[in-house]
C-alpha positions in Angstrom: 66.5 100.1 87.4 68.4 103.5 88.3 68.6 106.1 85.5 72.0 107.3 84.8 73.5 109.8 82.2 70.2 109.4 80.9 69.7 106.0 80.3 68.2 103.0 82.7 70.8 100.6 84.2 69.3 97.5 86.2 71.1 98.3 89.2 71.4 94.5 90.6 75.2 92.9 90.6 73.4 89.3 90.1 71.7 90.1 87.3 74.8 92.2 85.8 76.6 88.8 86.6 74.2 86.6 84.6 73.8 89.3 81.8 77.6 89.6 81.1 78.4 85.7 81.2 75.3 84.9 79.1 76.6 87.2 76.7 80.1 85.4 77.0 79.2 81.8 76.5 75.6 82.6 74.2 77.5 85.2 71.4 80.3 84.9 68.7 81.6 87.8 69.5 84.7 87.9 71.8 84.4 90.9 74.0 81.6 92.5 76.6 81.4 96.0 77.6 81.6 95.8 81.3 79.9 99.4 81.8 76.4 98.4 83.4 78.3 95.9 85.0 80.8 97.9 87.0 78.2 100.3 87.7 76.1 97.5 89.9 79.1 96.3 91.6 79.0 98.2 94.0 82.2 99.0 96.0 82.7 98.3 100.2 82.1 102.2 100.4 78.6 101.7 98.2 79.8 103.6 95.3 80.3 101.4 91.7 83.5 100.1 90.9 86.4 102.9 89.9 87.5 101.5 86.8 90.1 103.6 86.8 91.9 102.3 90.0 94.2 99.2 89.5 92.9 96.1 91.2 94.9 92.9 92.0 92.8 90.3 89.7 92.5 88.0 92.5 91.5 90.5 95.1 88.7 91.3 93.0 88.1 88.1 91.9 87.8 86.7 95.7 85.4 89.7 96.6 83.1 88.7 93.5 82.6 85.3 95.0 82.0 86.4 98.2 79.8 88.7 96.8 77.8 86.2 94.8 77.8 83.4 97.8 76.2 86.7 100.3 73.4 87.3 97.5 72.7 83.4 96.7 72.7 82.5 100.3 69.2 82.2 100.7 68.4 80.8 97.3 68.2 77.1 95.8 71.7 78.5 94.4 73.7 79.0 97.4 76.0 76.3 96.7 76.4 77.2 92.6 80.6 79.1 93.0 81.4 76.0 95.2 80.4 73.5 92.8 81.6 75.3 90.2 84.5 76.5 91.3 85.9 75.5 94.7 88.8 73.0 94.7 91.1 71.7 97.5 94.6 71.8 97.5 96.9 69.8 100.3 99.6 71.6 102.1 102.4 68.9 102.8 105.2 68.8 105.4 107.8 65.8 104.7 110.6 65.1 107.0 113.4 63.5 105.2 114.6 61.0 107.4 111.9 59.1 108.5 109.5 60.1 105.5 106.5 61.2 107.6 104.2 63.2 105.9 102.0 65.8 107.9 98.5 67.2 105.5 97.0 70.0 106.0 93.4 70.8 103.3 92.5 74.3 102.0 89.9 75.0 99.6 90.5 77.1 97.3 89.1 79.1 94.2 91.9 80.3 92.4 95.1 78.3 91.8 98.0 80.6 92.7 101.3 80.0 90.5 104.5 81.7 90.1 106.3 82.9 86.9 109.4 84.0 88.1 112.0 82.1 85.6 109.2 79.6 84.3 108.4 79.4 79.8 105.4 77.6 80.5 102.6 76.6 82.6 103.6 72.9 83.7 106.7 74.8 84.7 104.6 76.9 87.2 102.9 74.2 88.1 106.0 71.7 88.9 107.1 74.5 90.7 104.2 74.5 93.0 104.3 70.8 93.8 108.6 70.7 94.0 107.9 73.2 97.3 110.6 74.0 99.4 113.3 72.6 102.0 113.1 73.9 105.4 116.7 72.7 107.5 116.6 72.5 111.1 112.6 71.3 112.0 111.8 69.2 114.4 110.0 66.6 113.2 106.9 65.5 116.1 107.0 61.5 114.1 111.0 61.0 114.9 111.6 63.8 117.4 115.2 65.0 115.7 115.6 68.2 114.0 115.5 67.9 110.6 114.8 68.5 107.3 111.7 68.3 105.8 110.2 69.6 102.5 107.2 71.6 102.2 105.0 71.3 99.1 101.6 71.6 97.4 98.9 69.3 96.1 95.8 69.0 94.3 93.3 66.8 95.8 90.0 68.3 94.9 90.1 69.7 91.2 86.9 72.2 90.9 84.7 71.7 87.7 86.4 74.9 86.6 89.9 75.6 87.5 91.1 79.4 87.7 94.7 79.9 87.4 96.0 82.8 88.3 99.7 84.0 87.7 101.3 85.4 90.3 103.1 88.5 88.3 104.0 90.6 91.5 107.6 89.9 93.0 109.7 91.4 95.3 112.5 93.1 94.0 115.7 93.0 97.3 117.6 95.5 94.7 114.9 98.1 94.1 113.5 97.1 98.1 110.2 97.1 96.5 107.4 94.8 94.5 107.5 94.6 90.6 105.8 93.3 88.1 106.8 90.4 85.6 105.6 91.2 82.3 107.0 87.9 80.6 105.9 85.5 78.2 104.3 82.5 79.8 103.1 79.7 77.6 100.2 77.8 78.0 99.0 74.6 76.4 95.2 73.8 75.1 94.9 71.2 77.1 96.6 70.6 80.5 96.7 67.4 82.0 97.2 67.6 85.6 97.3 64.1 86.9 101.2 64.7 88.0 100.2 67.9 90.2 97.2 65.8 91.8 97.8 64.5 95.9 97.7 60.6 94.6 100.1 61.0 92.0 102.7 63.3 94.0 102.0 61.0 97.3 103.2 58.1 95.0 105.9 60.4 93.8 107.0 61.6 97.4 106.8 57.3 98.4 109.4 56.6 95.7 112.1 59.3 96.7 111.5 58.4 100.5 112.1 54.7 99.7 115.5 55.5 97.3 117.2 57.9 99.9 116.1 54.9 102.9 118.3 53.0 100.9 121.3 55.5 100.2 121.7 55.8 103.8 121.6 51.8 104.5 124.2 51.7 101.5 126.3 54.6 103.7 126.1 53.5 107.2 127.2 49.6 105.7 130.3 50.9 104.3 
């Protein structure tokens, strides 16, 4: 306990941590001061958080965990964020002529998605599992330069999933970042079986298999 403008504040983040979600999931009521809180996060320099600097959620949100896996390290707990909150999502490279498909697994704890011109969640999400085309790659299955798409899947959905809206964009006009302040709605419950690797490897099997064929129809004729 430190004393500070003349009260007591128990200067440990982990108990701060477990105070404030207690208080979150325990209580009817719907908001926490975050004073004492702030005060015991302590910032890289050793001072507590400036809550009056702007932080990128995420940014913050990634230092908390790794500040809560460094104090739980040597505990029972040192596994608690992972199993709580640690997913693992599958980078995919498809080449589209000969359908091979390169993986790649990250773990994850936040679930990145953009807004840019999306109404709702499943939007974002499609978006995330459409990915991109990339012309002219050279594919290391077939050996011919090609292209190939590149897209994103679920394979390890965490116990609780964080979703975190990607707001910041950059603007070629202005030559500098904005952010989107637009509506983006979300439903109360979100299946994502369709964002998830089986379902998008079944998915990626059936478009392979329907453009083998358009070419066999073309080269016949």
């Amino acid at each position: 306990m430190v004393e500070h403008d003349g009260r007591q504040i128990d200067d440990n983040s982990l108990h701060q941590w477990v105070r404030m979600f207690s208080f979150l999931a325990m209580t009817d009521r719907q908001e926490y001061n975050p004073f004492d809180f702030c005060f015991a996060f302590k910032q890289q320099g050793g001072e507590p958080t400036n809550v009056r600097v702007q932080q990128d959620a995420q940014e913050f949100l990634n230092f908390g965990f790794d500040r809560l896996e460094s104090m739980l390290k040597n505990t029972p707990m040192k596994y608690l964020c992972q199993n709580v909150f640690q997913g693992q999502n599958t980078n995919m490279t498809i080449c589209k002529d000969c359908g091979n498909i390169n993986q790649t697994d990250e773990d994850f704890y936040c679930l990145t998605v953009n807004i840019k011109n999306k109404k709702t969640l499943s939007e974002s999400l499609e978006g995330l599992v459409a990915g991109e085309v990339i012309p002219d790659y050279k594919c290391e299955a077939c050996g011919k330069r090609v292209e190939i798409e590149k897209k994103l899947a679920i394979k390890k959905l965490p116990n609780t999933l964080i979703v975190h809206l990607n707001r910041i964009v950059f603007d070629f006009d202005k030559f500098r970042n904005i952010k989107l302040n637009d509506k983006l709605e979300f439903p109360n419950t979100l299946d994502l079986k369709q964002f998830c690797l089986e379902q998008v490897l079944k998915q990626t099997a059936k478009l392979s298999k329907e453009r083998s064929q358009a070419k066999e129809m073309q080269d016949e004729e």
